[in-house]
C-alpha positions in Angstrom: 121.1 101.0 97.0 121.5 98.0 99.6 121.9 94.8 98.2 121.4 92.6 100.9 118.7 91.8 104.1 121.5 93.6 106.2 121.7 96.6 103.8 118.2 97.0 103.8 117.7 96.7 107.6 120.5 99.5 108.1 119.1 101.5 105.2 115.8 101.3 107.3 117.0 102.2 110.4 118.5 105.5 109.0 115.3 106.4 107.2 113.3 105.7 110.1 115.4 107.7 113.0 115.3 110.4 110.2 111.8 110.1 109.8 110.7 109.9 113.4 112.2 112.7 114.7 111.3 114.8 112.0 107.5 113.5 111.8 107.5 114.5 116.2 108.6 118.0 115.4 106.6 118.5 112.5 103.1 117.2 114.8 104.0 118.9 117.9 105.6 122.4 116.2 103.5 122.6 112.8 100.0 120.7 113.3 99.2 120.9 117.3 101.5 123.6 118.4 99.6 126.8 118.8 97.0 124.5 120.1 99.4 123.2 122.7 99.8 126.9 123.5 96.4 128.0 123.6 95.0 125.5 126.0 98.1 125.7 128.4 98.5 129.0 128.4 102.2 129.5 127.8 104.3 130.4 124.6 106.3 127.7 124.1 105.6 124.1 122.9 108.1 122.4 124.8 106.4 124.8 128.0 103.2 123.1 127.0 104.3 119.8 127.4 105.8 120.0 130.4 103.3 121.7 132.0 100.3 119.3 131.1 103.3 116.1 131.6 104.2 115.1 128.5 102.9 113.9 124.8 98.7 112.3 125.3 99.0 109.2 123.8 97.6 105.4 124.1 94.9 107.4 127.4 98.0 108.3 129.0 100.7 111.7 128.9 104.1 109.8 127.9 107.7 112.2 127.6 109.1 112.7 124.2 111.8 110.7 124.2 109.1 107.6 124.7 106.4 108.5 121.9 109.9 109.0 119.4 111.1 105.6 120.8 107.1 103.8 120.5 106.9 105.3 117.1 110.1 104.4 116.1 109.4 100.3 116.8 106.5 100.6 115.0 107.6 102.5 111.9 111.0 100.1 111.9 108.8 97.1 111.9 106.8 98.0 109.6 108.9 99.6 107.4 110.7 96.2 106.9 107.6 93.9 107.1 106.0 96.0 104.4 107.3 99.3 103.6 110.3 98.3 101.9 109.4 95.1 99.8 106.2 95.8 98.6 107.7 99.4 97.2 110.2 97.9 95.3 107.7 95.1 93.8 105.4 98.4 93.1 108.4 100.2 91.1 109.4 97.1 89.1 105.8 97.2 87.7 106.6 100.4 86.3 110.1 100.6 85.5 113.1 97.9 84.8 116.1 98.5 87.3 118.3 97.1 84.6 117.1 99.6 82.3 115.6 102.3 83.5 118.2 105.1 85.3 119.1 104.5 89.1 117.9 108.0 89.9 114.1 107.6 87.7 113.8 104.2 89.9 114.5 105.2 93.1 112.5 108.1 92.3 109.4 105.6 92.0 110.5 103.7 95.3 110.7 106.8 97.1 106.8 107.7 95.9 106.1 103.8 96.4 106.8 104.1 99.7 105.2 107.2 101.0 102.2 105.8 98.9 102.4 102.8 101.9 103.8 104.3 104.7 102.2 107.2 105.0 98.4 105.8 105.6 99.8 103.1 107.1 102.0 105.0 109.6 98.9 107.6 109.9 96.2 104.9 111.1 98.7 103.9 113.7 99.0 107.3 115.0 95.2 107.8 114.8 94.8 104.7 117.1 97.5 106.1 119.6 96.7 109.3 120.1 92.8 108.8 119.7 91.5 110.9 122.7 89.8 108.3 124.5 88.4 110.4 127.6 85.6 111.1 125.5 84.9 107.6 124.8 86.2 105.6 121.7 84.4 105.8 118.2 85.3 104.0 115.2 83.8 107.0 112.7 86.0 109.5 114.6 89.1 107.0 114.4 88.4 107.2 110.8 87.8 111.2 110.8 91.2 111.1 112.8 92.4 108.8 110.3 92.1 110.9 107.0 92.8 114.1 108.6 96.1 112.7 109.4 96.6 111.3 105.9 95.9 114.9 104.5 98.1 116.6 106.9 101.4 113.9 106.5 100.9 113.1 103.0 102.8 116.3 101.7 105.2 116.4 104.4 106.2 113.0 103.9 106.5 113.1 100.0 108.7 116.2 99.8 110.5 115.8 102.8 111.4 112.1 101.9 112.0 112.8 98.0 113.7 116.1 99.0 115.6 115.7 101.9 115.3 112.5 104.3 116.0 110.3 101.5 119.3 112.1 99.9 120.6 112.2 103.7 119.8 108.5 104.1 121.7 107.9 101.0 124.8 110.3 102.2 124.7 108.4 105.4 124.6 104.8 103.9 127.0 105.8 101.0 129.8 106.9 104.2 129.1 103.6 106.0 129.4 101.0 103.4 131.7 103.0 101.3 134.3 99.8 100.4 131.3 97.9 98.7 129.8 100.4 97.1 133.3 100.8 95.3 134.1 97.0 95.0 130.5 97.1 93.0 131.6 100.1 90.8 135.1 97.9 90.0 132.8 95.4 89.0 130.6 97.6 87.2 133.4 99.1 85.0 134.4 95.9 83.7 131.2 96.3 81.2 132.4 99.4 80.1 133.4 99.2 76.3 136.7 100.1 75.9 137.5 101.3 72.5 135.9 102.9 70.0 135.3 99.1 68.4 133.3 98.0 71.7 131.2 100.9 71.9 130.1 100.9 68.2 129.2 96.8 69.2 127.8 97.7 72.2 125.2 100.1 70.3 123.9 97.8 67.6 123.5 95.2 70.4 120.9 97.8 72.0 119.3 98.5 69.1 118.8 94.7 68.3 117.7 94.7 71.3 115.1 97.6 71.1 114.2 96.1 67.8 113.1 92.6 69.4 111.4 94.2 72.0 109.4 96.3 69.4 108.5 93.4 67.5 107.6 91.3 70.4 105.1 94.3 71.0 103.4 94.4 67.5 103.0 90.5 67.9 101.5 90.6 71.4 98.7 93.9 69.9 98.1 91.3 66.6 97.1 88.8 68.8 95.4 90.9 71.1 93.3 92.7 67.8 92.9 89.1 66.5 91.5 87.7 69.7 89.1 90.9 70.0 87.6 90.4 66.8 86.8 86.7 66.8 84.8 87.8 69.9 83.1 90.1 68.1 82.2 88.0 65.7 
């Protein structure tokens, strides 16, 4: 996981050319393709674009390369702005990073984020690629809007918890490789080292577990006290 603002900016990048590219293919092939087709009269989807001059989008036909390159601004600015922060404030509601395992958090941050980006990411879209030669309409920018939402929602959950995010992590993993390392040195120091230390090391959790369970039955007394001199 990064562990600074440049980390998280390079983590985002990756995620977001990732996500992008895959998010075009899945729109043009998956969702619009036979439509693309259909009302150009070929069999190919890249044959459908070219024929009709590219992608429809803000009232205008744009090439690929410059709706993957509008969407990708957008999507890395947001993803930064909002995306990433408020996903990790969303998991730490849940879980504890110091506790919980790496893999069960990441897990949340992963759903945290598609929970965000997804509608987020989906309004956008709805707004540039709203056909506006029939005139603009705030209830079918809405309609546009949700249909969207149902069609990315599973894409982007599986796809990022299944395969866009475990590349991401590959990729990042390969580029900053010396200080993921240095932090496992550093990590290992805490490791007990004898039979002695680990024994320690368990009672210490469970005194720990213990406080934490007591703190709990005195936060529910008060909590029972309090609800019953309301009551009466």
């Amino acid at each position: 996981m990064p562990r600074n603002q440049f980390q998280r900016m390079v983590f985002a990048f990756i995620t977001v050319v990732i996500t992008v590219h895959a998010y075009v293919f899945y729109s043009l092939y998956v969702v619009n393709g036979s439509t693309l087709t259909a009302i150009n009269g070929t069999t190919s989807v890249i044959e459908a674009l070219n024929k009709q001059g590219g992608i429809y989008m803000i009232g205008g036909y744009f090439p690929i390369w410059a709706c993957i390159l509008i969407e990708f601004c957008l999507a890395y600015l947001l993803e930064n702005l909002l995306g990433s922060p408020l996903s990790f404030k969303l998991a730490c509601r849940i879980f504890n990073p110091a506790k919980n395992h790496p893999m069960i958090f990441e897990t949340a941050i992963i759903c945290a984020t598609v929970g965000i980006m997804c509608p987020a990411m989906s309004f956008i879209a709805a707004f540039l690629y709203y056909p506006y030669y029939i005139g603009f309409n705030i209830f079918t920018l809405l309609a546009n809007w949700l249909k969207l939402v149902c069609f990315n929602f599973p894409f982007a959950y599986f796809t990022q918890l299944f395969f866009i995010q475990p590349c991401v992590r590959v990729i990042f993993k390969t580029l900053f490789r010396k200080d993921i390392e240095a932090r496992k040195g550093d990590a290992k120091d805490t490791i007990p080292e004898s039979e002695a230390e680990t024994i320690a090391d368990i009672f210490r959790r469970m005194d720990e577990i213990k406080e934490e369970l007591a703190h709990e039955r005195r936060r529910r007394k008060a909590l029972e006290a309090s609800i019953q001199n309301d009551n009466n």
